[in-house]
C-alpha positions in Angstrom: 121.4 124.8 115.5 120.6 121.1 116.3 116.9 119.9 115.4 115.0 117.5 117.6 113.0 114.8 115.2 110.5 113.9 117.7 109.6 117.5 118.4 105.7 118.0 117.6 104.6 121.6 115.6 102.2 123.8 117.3 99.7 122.2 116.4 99.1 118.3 115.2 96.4 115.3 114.8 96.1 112.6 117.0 93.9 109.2 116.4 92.7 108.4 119.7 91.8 110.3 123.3 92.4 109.1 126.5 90.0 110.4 129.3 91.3 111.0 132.5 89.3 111.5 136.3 91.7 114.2 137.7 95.4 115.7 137.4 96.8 113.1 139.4 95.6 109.9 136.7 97.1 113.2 133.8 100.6 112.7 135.2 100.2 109.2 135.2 99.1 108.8 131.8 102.0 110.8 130.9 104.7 108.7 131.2 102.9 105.8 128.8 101.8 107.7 125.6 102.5 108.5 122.4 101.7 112.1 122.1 101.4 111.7 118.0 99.1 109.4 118.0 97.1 110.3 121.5 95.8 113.2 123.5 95.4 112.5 127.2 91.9 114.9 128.2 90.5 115.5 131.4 86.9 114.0 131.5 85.7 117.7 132.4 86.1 118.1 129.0 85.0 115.2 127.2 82.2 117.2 125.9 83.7 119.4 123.7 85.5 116.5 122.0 84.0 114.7 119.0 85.7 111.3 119.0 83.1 110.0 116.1 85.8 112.1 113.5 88.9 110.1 114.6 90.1 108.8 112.0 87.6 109.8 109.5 89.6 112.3 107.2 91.7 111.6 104.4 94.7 113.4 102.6 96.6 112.4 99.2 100.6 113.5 99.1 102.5 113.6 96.1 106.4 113.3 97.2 109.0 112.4 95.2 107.0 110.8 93.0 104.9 109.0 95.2 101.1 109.5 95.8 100.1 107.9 99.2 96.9 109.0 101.7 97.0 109.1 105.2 94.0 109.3 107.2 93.3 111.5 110.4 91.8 112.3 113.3 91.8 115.0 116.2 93.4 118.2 116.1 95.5 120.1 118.7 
């Protein structure tokens, strides 16, 4: 079994949101993202998205004797 690094899980948080018009400006938007950090969203559904929390939440880790805190934003 070979594992691909830049594989996302099933789900994942993103910082920022890109709104898009229609399907065609989608597969456009595509080819010039990063889909850790991004989510490209039709502006149908702009609504249903709170952007205010991007960003906004905080988490500790405690590896290999490090602490360190990440901050967050959307999830898919």
């Amino acid at each position: 079994m070979q594992r691909n690094s830049t594989a996302l899980g099933n789900a994942w948080i993103v910082e920022s949101v890109q709104y898009v018009k229609n399907s065609d400006e989608e597969m456009k938007a595509i080819s010039s993202f990063d889909p850790k950090k991004e989510a490209i969203v039709d502006q149908e559904y702009k609504k249903f998205i709170d952007t205010t929390r991007l960003g906004a939440s905080t988490y500790c880790i405690y590896q290999n004797g490090e602490l360190s805190s990440r901050s967050f934003g959307l999830f898919l």
